[in-house]
C-alpha positions in Angstrom: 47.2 74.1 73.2 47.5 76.9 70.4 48.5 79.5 73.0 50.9 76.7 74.8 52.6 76.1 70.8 52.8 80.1 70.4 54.2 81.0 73.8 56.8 77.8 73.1 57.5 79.6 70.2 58.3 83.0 71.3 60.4 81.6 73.9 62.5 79.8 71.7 62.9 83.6 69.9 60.8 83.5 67.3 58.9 86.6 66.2 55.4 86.9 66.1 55.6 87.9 62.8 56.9 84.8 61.6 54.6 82.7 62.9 51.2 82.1 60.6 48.3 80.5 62.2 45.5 79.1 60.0 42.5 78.7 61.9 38.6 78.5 60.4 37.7 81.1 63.0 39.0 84.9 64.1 41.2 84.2 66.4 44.5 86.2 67.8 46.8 85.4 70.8 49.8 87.2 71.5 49.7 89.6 68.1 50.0 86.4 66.4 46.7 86.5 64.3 44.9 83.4 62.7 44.5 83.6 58.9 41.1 82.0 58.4 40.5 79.6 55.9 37.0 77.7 56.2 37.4 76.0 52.7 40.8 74.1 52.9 40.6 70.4 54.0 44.0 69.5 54.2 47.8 70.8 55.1 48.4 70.9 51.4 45.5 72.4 50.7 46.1 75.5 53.1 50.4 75.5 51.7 48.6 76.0 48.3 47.1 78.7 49.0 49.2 80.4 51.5 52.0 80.4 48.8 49.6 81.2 45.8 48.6 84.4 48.0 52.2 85.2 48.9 52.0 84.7 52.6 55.1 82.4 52.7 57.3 83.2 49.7 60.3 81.5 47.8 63.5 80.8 50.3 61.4 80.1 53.6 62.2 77.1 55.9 58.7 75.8 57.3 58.0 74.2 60.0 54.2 72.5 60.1 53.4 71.6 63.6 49.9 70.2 65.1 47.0 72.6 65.0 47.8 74.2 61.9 50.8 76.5 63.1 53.3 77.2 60.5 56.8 79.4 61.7 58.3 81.0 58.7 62.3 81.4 58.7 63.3 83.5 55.8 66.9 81.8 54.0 69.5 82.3 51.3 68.1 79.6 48.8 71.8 79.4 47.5 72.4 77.7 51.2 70.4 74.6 50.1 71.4 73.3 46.8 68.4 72.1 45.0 69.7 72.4 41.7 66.2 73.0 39.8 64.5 71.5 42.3 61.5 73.5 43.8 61.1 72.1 47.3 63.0 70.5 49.6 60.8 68.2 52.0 62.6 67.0 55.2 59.3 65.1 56.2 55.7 66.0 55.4 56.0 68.8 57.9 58.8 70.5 57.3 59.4 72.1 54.0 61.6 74.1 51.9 60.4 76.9 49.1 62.0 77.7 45.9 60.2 78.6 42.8 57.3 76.3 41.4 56.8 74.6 44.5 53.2 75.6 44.5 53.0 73.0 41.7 53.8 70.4 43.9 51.2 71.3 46.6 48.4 71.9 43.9 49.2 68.7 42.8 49.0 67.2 45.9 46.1 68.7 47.3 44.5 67.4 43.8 45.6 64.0 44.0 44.1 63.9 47.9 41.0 65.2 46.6 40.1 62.7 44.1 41.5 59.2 46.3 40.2 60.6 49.3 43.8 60.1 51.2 46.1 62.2 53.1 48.9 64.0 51.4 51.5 61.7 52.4 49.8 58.9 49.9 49.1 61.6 48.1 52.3 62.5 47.0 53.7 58.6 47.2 50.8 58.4 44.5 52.3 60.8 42.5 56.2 60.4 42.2 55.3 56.3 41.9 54.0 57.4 38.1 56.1 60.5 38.5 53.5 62.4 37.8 54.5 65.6 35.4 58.2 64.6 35.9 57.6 65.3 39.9 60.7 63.5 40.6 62.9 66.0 39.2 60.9 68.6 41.1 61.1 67.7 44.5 63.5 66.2 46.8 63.7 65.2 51.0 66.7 66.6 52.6 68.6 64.2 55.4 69.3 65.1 58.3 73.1 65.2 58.2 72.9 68.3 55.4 69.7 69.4 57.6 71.8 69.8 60.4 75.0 71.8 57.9 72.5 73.9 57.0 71.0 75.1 60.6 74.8 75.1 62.0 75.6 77.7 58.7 72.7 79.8 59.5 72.7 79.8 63.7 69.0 77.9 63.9 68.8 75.8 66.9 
């Protein structure tokens, strides 16, 4: 199933390079190489530390699909107006980076931790008690300025 997801993805045009592979074992398929994390129990977990080590950086489009694949597509953060918003969520899979956002993810993960959830109630725990004015800091994109957005920068 990972090499099906990968060879998908290279068909579609994506480059090896921009695909990230988290895996708890060595593994590499098609030059795309599995960064190995053994001690991260959840997606936010492993965002959290992929963006705390630099491996996806501010102004990346994300795009979290089953088995831990992530495909990175660099953007002109001016394209999406967040105002001084730090991430953009179109649905707990797909995500977009600004600044600060691994505040949101650390949070997150946190919050997982200690109810013993999944992010999704999570993060519906915090922005209910708007948890270090979260609200403010994040914000889910639809699908109408979604699609303005991929039409302005040729994604299909």
């Amino acid at each position: 199933l990972i090499e099906k997801q990968i060879n998908n993805s290279l068909k579609l045009g994506w480059k090896k390079e921009d695909i990230i592979l988290v895996t708890s074992f060595p593994y590499e398929y098609q030059g795309v190489k599995g960064v190995v994390l053994n001690d991260k129990i959840n997606k936010s977990d492993v965002i959290f530390h992929l963006l705390t080590q630099e491996i996806v950086k501010e102004a990346e489009l994300w795009w979290y699909h089953d088995l831990d694949v992530f495909q990175v597509y660099p953007m002109d953060s001016s394209l999406i107006d967040l105002e001084d918003t730090t991430a953009g969520f179109i649905n707990i899979g797909n995500f977009f980076f600004r600044k600060g956002s691994d505040k949101i993810f650390e949070w997150t993960r946190n919050r997982a931790i200690r109810l013993r959830s999944d992010e999704t109630a999570a993060l519906m725990s915090l922005v209910n008690e708007n948890y270090r004015n979260i609200n403010t800091m994040y914000k889910k994109l639809d699908g109408k300025r979604l699609t303005q957005i991929f039409n302005k920068l040729r994604i299909k």
